[in-house]
C-alpha positions as CSV (number, residue, x, y, z in Angstrom):
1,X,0.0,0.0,0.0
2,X,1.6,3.0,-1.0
3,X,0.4,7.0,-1.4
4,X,2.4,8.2,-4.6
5,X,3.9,11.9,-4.5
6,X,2.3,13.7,-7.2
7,X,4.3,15.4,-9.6
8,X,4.4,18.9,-10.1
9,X,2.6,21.0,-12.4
10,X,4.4,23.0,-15.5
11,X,4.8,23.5,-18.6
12,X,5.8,19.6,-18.9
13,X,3.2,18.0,-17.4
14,X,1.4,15.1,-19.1
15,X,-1.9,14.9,-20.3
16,X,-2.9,13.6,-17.2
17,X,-1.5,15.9,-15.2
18,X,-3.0,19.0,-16.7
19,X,-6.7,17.2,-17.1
20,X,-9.1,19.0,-17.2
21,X,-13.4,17.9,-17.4
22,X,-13.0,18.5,-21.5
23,X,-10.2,16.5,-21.6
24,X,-10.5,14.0,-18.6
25,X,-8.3,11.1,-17.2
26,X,-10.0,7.9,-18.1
27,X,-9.7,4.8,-15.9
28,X,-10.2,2.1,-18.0
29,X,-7.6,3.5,-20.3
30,X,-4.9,3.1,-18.2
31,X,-2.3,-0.2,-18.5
32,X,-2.6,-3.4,-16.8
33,X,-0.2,-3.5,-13.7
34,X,2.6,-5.7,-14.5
35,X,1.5,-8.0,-11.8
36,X,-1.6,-8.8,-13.6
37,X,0.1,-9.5,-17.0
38,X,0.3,-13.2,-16.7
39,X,-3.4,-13.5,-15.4
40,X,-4.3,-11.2,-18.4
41,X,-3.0,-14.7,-20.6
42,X,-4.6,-17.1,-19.0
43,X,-7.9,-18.4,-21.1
44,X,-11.2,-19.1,-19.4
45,X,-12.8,-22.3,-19.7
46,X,-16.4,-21.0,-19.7
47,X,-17.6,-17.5,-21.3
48,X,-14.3,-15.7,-22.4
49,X,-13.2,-12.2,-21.6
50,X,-15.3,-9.5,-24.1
51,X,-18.2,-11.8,-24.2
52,X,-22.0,-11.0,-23.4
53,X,-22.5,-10.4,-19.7
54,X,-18.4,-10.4,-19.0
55,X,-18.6,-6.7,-20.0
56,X,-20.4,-3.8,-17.8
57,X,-20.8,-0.4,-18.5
58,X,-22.6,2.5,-16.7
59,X,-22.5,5.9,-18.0
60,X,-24.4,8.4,-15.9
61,X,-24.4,12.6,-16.2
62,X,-26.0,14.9,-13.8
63,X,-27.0,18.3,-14.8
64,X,-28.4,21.4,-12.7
65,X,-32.2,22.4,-13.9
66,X,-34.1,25.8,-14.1
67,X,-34.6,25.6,-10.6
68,X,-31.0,24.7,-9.4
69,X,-31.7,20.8,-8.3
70,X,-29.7,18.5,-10.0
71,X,-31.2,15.9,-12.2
72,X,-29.4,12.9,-14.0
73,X,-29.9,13.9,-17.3
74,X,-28.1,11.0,-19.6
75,X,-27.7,7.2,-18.4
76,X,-26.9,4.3,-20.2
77,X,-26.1,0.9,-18.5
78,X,-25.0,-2.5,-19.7
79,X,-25.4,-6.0,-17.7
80,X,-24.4,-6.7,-15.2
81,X,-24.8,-2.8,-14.1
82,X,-27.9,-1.2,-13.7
83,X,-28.9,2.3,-12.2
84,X,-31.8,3.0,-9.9
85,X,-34.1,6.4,-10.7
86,X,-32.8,9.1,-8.9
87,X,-34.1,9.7,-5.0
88,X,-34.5,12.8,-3.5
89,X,-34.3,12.3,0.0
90,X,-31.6,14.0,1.1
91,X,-33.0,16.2,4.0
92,X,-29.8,18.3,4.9
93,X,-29.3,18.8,0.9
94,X,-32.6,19.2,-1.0
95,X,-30.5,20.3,-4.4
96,X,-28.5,17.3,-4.3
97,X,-29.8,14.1,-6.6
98,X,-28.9,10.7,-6.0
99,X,-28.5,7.6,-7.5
100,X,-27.5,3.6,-6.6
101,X,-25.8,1.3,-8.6
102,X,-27.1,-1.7,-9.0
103,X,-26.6,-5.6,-10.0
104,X,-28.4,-8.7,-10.8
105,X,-25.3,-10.3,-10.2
106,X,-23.5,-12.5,-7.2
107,X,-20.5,-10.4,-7.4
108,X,-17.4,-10.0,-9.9
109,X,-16.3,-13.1,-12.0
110,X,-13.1,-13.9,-13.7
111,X,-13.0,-12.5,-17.1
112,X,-15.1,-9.8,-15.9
113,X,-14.4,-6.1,-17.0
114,X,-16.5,-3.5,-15.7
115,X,-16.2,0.1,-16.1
116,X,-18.2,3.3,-15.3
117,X,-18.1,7.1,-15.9
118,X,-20.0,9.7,-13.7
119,X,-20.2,13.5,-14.6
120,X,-21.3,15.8,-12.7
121,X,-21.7,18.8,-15.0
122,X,-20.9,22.7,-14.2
123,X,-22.5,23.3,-10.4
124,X,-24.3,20.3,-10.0
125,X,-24.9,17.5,-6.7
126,X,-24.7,14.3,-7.4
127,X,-24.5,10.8,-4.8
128,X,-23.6,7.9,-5.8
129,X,-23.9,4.7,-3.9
130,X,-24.2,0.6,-4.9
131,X,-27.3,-1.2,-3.1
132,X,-24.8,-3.7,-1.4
133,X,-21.4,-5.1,-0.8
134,X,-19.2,-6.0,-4.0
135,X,-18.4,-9.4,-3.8
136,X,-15.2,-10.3,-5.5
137,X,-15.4,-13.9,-6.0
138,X,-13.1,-17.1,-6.0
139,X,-11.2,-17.2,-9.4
140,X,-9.0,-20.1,-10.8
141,X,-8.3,-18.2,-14.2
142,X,-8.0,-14.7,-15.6
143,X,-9.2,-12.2,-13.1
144,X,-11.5,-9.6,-12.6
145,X,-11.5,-5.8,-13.5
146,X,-13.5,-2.9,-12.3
147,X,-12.5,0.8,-13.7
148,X,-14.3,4.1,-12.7
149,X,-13.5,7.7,-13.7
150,X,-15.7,10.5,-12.2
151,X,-15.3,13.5,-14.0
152,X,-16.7,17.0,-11.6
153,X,-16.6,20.3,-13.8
154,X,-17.2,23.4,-12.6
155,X,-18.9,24.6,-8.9
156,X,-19.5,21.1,-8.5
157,X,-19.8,18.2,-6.2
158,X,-19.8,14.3,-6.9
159,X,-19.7,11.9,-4.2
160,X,-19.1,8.0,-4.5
161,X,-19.7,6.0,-1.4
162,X,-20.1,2.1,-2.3
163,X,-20.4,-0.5,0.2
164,X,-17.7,-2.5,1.0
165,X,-15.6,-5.1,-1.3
166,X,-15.3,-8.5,0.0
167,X,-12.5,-10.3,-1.6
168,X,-13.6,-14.5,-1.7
169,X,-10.6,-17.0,-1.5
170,X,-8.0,-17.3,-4.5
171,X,-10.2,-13.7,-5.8
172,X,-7.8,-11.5,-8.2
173,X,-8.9,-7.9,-8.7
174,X,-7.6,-5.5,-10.0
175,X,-9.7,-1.6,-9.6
176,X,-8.9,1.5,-11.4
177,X,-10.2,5.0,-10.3
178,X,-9.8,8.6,-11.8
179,X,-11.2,11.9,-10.5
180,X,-10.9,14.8,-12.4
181,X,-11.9,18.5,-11.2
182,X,-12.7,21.5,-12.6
183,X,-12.6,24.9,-10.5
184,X,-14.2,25.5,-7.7
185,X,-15.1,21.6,-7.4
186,X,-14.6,18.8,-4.9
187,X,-15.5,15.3,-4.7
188,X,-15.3,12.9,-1.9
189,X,-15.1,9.1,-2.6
190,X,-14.7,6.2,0.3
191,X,-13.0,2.5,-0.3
192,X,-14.0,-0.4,2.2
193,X,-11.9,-3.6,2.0
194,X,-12.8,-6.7,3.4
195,X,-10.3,-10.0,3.1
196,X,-12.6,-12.5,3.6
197,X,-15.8,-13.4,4.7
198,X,-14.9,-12.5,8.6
199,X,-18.3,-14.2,9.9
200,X,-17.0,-17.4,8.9
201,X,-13.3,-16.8,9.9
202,X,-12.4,-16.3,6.4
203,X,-9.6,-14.0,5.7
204,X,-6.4,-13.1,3.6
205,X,-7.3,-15.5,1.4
206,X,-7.5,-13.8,-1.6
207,X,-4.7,-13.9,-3.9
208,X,-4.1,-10.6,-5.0
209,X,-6.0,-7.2,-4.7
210,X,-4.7,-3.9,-6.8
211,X,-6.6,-0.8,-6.6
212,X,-5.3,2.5,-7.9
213,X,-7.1,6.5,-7.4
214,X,-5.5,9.6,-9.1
215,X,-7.4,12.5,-8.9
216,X,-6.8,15.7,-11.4
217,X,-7.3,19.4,-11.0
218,X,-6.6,22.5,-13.2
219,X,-3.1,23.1,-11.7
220,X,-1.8,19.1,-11.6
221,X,-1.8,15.8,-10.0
222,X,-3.5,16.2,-6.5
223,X,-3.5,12.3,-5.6
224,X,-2.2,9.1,-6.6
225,X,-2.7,6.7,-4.3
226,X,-2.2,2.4,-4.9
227,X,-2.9,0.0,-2.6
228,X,-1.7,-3.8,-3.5
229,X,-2.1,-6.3,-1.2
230,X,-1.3,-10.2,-1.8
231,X,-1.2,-12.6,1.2
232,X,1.3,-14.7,-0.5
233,X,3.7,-12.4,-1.8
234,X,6.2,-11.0,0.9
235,X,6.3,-7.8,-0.6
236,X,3.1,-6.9,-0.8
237,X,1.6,-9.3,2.0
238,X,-1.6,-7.1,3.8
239,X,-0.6,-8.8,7.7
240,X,3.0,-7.3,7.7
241,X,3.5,-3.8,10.4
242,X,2.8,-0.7,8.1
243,X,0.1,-2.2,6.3
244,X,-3.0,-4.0,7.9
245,X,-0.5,-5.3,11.0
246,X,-3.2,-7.0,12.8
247,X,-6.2,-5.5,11.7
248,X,-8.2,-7.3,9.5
249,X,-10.2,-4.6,7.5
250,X,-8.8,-1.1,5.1
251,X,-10.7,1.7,4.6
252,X,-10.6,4.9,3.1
253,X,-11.6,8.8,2.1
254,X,-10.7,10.9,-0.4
255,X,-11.5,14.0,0.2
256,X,-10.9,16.2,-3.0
257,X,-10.9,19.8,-4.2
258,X,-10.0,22.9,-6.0
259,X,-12.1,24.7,-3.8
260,X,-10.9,27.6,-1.7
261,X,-10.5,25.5,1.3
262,X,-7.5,25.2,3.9
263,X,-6.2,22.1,3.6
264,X,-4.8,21.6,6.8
265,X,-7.9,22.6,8.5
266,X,-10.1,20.4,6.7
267,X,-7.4,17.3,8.1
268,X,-8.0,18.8,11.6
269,X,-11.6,18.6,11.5
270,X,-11.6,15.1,10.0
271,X,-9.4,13.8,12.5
272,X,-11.8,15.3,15.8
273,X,-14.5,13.6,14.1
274,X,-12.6,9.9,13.5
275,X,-10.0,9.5,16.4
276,X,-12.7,8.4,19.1
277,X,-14.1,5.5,17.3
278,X,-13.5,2.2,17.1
279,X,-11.2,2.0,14.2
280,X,-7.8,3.1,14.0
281,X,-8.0,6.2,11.7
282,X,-6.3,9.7,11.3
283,X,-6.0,12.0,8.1
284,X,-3.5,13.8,6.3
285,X,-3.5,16.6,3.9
286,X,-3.2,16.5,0.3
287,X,-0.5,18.4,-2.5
288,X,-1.8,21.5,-4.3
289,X,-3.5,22.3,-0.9
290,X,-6.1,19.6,-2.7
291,X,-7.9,18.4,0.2
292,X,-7.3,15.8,3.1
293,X,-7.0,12.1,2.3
294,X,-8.3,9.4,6.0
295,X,-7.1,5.9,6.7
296,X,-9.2,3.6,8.6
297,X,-8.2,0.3,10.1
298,X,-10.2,-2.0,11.8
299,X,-11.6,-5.6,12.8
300,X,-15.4,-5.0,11.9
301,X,-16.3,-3.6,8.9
302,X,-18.9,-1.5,10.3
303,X,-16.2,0.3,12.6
304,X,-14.1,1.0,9.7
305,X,-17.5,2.2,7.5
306,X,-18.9,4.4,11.0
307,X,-15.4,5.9,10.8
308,X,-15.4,7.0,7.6
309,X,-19.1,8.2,7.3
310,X,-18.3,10.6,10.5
311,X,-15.4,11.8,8.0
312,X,-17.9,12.0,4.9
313,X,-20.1,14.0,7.1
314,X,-17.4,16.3,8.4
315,X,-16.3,16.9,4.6
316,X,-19.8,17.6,3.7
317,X,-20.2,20.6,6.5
318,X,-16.5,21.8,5.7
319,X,-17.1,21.9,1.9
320,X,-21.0,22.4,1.7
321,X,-21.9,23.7,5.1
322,X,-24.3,20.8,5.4
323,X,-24.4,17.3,7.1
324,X,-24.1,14.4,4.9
325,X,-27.3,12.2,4.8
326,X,-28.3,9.0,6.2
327,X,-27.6,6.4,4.0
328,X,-29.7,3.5,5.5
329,X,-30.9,1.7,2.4
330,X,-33.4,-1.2,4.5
């Protein structure tokens, strides 16, 4: 698990480091880690990678109306993803709309590639949440792949808080995620990781789990962030001190903006909120004065979600001077 330093901005930055919501970074565009290359070869005996139903796409846009509420204004989704109508219930944040991805699905397969772009166009409120844990299920071939780039233009805010990812025994996954920001923008985004069915004293089973974030402003790189874990590989084995140690569940949230918010305070608030709860969890700031960036570790899930929901909230008054909503979906 490592927190890359992001480069600086000039007149040689990359593509991706000058992105910008015309021209944003795209997730599932990026290369397969070199870890993954000799699962990329390996052939499937049933349904192959490409094939009907080993392919999901979501494509969702949310646009401010006459009245200033945001409504999603474009979708299109392909098996196994599916997108609920739009709820309005947020009490604390009537203009905000949002929205839960769904799927008829047990979870993600080998062979599977999945990928799904949100945009949240100039001043518009948008939530994004999945119905229920991702299960990433037991693999003897290939692996699974699940990109998502979130792309928040101007004045406004996108939020992606999915339940948690439950890695099965022998599961391979590999998870890319871009955020790019225009001015005067912000986005937060939470990661839950679970190694195992705990209930059942399953854990660290998995074989290998890869997830990668950047996130893009005007003026650069603000994050880059990879977490790789693998039980059986000592360099990159989740149980060792500086990783998991001997907590069993990760967790984390990105707090991102371009808005004109102190960095360093923001990290202070989140940390009053978190440090009292059962999980392990502080914050730290991120580059470009970007925002604040909390790590969660615990041996429940739900401590590690209640931790970073009371940071989600605290984000939500720093950045919108309103509480973030209950997200109880039973």
């Amino acid at each position: 698990m490592a927190t890359e330093r992001a480069p600086e901005a000039g007149a040689n930055a990359t593509k991706e480091e000058r992105a910008t919501p015309r021209d944003p970074v795209l997730a599932h565009a990026r290369d397969l880690p070199p870890t993954f290359e000799t699962y990329d070869r390996e052939s499937l005996p049933q349904v192959g990678v490409g094939s009907p139903g080993k392919v999901g796409e979501l494509e969702a846009t949310f646009a401010t109306d006459a009245d200033g509420r945001t409504r999603l204004v474009a979708d299109y989704a392909r098996v196994p993803y599916h997108l609920s109508g739009t709820l309005d219930h947020d009490v604390g944040r009537p203009e905000f709309s949002s929205a839960y991805v769904q799927s008829p699905t047990g979870g993600v397969a080998q062979g599977d590639r999945n990928r799904m772009h949100v945009t949240a166009e100039a001043d518009a409120r948008a939530h994004v949440s999945t119905g229920s844990a991702t299960k990433v299920l037991s693999m003897d071939a290939n692996y699974g792949r699940v990109d998502a780039s979130f792309v928040v233009d101007d004045g406004a805010h996108l939020e992606y808080v999915p339940e948690q990812t439950i890695l099965h025994p022998d599961a391979r996954y590999c998870g890319e995620t871009a955020v790019t920001l225009g001015r005067d923008a912000s986005a937060i985004l939470t990661d839950v990781v679970v190694p195992g069915r705990l209930a059942r004293d399953e854990a660290f089973d998995f074989e290998r789990y890869y997830a990668r974030t950047t996130v893009d402003g005007p003026d650069g790189r603000i994050l880059a962030d990879t977490t790789h874990l693998a039980p059986d590989d000592p360099h990159a084995d989740p149980r060792t001190a500086g990783v998991l140690g001997d907590y069993a569940v990760l967790g984390t949230c990105y707090v991102a903006t371009t808005r004109d918010v102190d960095s360093g305070t923001l990290s202070d608030r989140l940390v009053d909120r978190i440090a009292d709860g059962p999980a392990r969890a502080s914050a730290s700031t991120l580059p470009l004065d970007g925002g604040a960036v909390v790590r969660a570790l615990g041996d429940r899930a739900d401590d590690v979600r209640a931790a970073l929901d009371a940071a989600w909230d605290e984000a939500s008054r720093v950045l919108l001077d309103a509480p973030a909503p209950d997200q109880r979906k039973y």
